[in-house]
KOLLO-91391 format. One record per residue (C-alpha): residue number from 0; y, x, z. Coordinates in steps of 0.1 Angstrom, whole numbers. Example, Ala and Ser with C-alpha at 12.3 -4.5 7.8 and 13.67 -1.06 7.14 Angstrom:
residues 2
<pt 0, <-45, 123, 78>>
<pt 1, <-11, 137, 71>>
***
This chain:
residues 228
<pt 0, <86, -272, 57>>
<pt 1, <102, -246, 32>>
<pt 2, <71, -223, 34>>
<pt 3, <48, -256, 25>>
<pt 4, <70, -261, -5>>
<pt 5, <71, -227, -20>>
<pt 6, <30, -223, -12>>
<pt 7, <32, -253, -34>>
<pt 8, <48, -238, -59>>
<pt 9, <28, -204, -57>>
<pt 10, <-8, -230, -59>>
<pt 11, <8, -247, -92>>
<pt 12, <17, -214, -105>>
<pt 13, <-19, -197, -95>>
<pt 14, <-34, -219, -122>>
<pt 15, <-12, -205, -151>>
<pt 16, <-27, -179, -172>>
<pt 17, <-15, -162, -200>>
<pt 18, <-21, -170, -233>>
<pt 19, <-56, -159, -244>>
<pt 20, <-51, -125, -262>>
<pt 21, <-76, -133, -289>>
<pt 22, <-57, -163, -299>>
<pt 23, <-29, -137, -308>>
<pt 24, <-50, -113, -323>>
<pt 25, <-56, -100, -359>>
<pt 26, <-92, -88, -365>>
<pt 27, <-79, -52, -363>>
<pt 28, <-69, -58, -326>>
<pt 29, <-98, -75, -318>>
<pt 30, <-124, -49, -330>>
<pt 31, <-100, -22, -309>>
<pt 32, <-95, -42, -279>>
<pt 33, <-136, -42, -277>>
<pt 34, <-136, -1, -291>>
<pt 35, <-112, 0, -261>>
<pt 36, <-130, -24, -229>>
<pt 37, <-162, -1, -242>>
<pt 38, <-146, 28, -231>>
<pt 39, <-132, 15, -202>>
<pt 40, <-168, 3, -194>>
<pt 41, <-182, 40, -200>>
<pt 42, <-157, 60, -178>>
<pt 43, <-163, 37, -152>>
<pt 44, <-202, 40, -154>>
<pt 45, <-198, 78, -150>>
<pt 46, <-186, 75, -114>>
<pt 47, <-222, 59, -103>>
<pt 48, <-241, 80, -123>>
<pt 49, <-222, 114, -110>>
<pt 50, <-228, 98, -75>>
<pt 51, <-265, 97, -81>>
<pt 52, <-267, 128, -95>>
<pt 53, <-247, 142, -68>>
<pt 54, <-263, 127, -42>>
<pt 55, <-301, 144, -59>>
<pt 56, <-285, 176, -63>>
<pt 57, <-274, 173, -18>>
<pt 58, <-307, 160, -8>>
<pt 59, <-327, 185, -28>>
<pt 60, <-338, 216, -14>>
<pt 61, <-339, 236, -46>>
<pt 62, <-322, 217, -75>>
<pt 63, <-324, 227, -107>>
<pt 64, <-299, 247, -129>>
<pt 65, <-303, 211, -150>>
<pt 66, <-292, 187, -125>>
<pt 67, <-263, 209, -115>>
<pt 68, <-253, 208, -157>>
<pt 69, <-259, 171, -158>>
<pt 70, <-233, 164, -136>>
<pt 71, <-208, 188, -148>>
<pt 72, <-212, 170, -186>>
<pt 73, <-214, 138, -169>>
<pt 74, <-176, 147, -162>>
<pt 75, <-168, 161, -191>>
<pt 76, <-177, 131, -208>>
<pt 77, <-159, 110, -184>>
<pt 78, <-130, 125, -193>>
<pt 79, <-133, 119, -232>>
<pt 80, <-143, 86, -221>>
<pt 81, <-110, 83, -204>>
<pt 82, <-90, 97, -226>>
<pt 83, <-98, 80, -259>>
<pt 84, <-97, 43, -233>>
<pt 85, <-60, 58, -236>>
<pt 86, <-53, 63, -270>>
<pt 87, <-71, 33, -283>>
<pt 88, <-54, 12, -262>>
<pt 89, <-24, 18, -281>>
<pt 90, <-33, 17, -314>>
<pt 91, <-28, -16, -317>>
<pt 92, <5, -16, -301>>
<pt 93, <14, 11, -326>>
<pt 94, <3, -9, -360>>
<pt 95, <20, -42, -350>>
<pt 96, <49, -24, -348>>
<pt 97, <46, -7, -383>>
<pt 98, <31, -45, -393>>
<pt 99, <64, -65, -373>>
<pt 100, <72, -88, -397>>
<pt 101, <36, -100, -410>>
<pt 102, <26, -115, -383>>
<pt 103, <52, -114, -356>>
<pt 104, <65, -147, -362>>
<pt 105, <33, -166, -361>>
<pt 106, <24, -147, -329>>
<pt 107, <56, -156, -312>>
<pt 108, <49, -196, -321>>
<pt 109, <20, -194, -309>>
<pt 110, <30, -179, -273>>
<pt 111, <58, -203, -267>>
<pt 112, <42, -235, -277>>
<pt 113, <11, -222, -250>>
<pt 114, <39, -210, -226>>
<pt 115, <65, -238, -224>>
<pt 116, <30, -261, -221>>
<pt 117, <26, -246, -191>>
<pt 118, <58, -253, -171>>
<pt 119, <42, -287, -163>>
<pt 120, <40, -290, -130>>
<pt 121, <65, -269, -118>>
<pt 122, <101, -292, -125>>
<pt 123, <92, -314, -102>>
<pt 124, <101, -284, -73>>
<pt 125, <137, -283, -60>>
<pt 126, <159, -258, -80>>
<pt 127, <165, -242, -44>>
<pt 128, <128, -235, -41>>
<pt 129, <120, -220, -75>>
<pt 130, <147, -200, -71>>
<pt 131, <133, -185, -36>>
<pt 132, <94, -184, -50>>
<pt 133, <109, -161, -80>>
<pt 134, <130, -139, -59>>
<pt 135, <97, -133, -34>>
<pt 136, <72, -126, -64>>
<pt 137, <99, -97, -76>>
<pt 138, <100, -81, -42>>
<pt 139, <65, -85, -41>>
<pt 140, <60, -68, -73>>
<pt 141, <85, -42, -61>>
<pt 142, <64, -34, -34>>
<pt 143, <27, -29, -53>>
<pt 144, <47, -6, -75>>
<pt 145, <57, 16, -49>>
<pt 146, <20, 13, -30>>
<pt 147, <3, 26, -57>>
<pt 148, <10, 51, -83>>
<pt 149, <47, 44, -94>>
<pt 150, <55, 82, -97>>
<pt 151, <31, 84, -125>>
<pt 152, <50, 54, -145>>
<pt 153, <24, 27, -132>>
<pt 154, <-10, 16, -118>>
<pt 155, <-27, 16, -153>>
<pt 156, <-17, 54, -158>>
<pt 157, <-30, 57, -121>>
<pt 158, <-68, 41, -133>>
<pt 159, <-64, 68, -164>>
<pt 160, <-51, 100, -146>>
<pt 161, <-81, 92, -118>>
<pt 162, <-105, 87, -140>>
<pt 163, <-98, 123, -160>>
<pt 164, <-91, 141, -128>>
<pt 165, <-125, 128, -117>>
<pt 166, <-145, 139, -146>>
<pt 167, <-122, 175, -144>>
<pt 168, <-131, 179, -108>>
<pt 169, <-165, 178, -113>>
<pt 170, <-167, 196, -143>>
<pt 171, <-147, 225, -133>>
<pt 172, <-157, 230, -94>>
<pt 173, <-191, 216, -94>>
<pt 174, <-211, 248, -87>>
<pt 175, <-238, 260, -116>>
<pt 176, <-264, 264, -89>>
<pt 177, <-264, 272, -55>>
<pt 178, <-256, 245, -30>>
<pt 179, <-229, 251, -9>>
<pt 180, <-210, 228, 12>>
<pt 181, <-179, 229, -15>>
<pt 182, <-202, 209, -35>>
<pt 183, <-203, 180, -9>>
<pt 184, <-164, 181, -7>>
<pt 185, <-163, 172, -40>>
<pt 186, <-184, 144, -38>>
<pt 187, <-160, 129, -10>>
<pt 188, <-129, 138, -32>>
<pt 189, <-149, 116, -62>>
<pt 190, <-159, 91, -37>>
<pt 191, <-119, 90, -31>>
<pt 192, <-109, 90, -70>>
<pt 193, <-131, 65, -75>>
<pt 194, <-111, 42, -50>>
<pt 195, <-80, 47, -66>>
<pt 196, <-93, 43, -104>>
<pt 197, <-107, 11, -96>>
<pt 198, <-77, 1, -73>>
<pt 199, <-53, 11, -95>>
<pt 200, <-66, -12, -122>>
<pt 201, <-70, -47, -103>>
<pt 202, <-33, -41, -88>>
<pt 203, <-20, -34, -128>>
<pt 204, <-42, -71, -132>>
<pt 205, <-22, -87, -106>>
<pt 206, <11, -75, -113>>
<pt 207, <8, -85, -151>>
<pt 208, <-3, -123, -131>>
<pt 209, <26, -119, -110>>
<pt 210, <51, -109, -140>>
<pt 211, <40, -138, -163>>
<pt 212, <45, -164, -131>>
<pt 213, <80, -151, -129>>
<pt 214, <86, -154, -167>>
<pt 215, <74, -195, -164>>
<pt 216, <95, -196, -131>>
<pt 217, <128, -184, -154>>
<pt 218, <117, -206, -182>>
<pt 219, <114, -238, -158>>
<pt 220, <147, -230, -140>>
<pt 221, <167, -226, -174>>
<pt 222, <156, -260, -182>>
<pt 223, <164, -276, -154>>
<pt 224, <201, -255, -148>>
<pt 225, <206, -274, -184>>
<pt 226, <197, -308, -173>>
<pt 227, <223, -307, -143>>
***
């Protein structure tokens, strides 16, 4: 019976989303945010493309100086790709800061009135039950951290640092010429980056949905402590 209830509160909460980030956005942001998903989008798309290449440069019998140089600036550009992902993703966080007080307040209306909107739904639960759905979402949170990447200050750093160490595998191992079996090793080790870059970005995903599920659980449970 207790289970039931808090999977009902988890299937309530599973339909609450975030307030849309381009309903909170200057224009500034918004052309950086698409600078910055571009990026993302192009660091990505080197791992296929080294993969093919790779893959032309094992099953040829005599590849070409070229196709061994294609793949080692496919990674070099990976890693610029990477990199400037990185930096433009906190440009924005950087300006609004220097900008606080322009347009702080109207951003901060905005996500209350969308957040407290949301906490429909949810007081109808027992206080008892909120109160054990929060405290499982923050173990469960806990433990993604530790799975995956929390030595390097979170799973977006993970995506970042997998995606340059990629692109400076293949760039500085990757033979000139000359297959060898050192070159199929790094194709196995990409193969493995690969898992982790993409990984590490759809656990950051979840854990941001898990977070803001926690903040409407605190929200709801404040309100209701009150009304007692």
């Amino acid at each position: 019976m207790l289970n039931e209830k808090i999977a009902a509160v988890l299937e309530v909460l599973h339909q609450k989303r975030e307030v849309p980030s381009g309903t909170l956005e200057t224009n500034f942001e918004r052309k950086m945010r698409k600078i910055s998903n571009g990026l993302c989008i192009l660091a990505i798309a080197c791992f296929p493309i080294m993969g093919l290449a790779g893959w032309a440069v094992v099953e040829s019998r005599h590849p070409s100086a070229g196709l061994f140089m294609l793949v080692k600036h496919i990674g070099l550009f990976e890693i610029l790709a990477a990199l400037s992902w990185m930096i433009v993703d906190t440009v924005p966080e950087v300006v609004s800061l220097v900008r606080f007080e322009s347009h702080a307040y109207e951003r901060r209306k905005r996500e209350i009135e969308h957040d407290l909107k949301q906490l429909e739904g949810l007081a109808v639960f027992d206080l008892v039950i909120l109160e054990l759905t929060d405290k499982w979402l923050a173990l469960k949170i806990e433990r993604m951290k530790l799975r995956i990447g929390s030595f390097l200050g979170g799973s977006d750093k993970v995506a970042v640092f997998a995606l340059v160490s990629a692109g400076w595998t293949v760039w500085k191992n990757f033979p000139q010429s000359n297959l060898t079996w050192q070159s199929q090793a790094y194709l196995v080790g990409l193969a493995l980056l690969v898992g982790l870059a993409v990984g590490g970005m759809l656990v950051n995903h979840v854990i941001r949905q898990l977070s803001y599920q926690r903040d409407l659980l605190a929200l709801v449970m404040l309100k209701m402590q009150k009304t007692l």
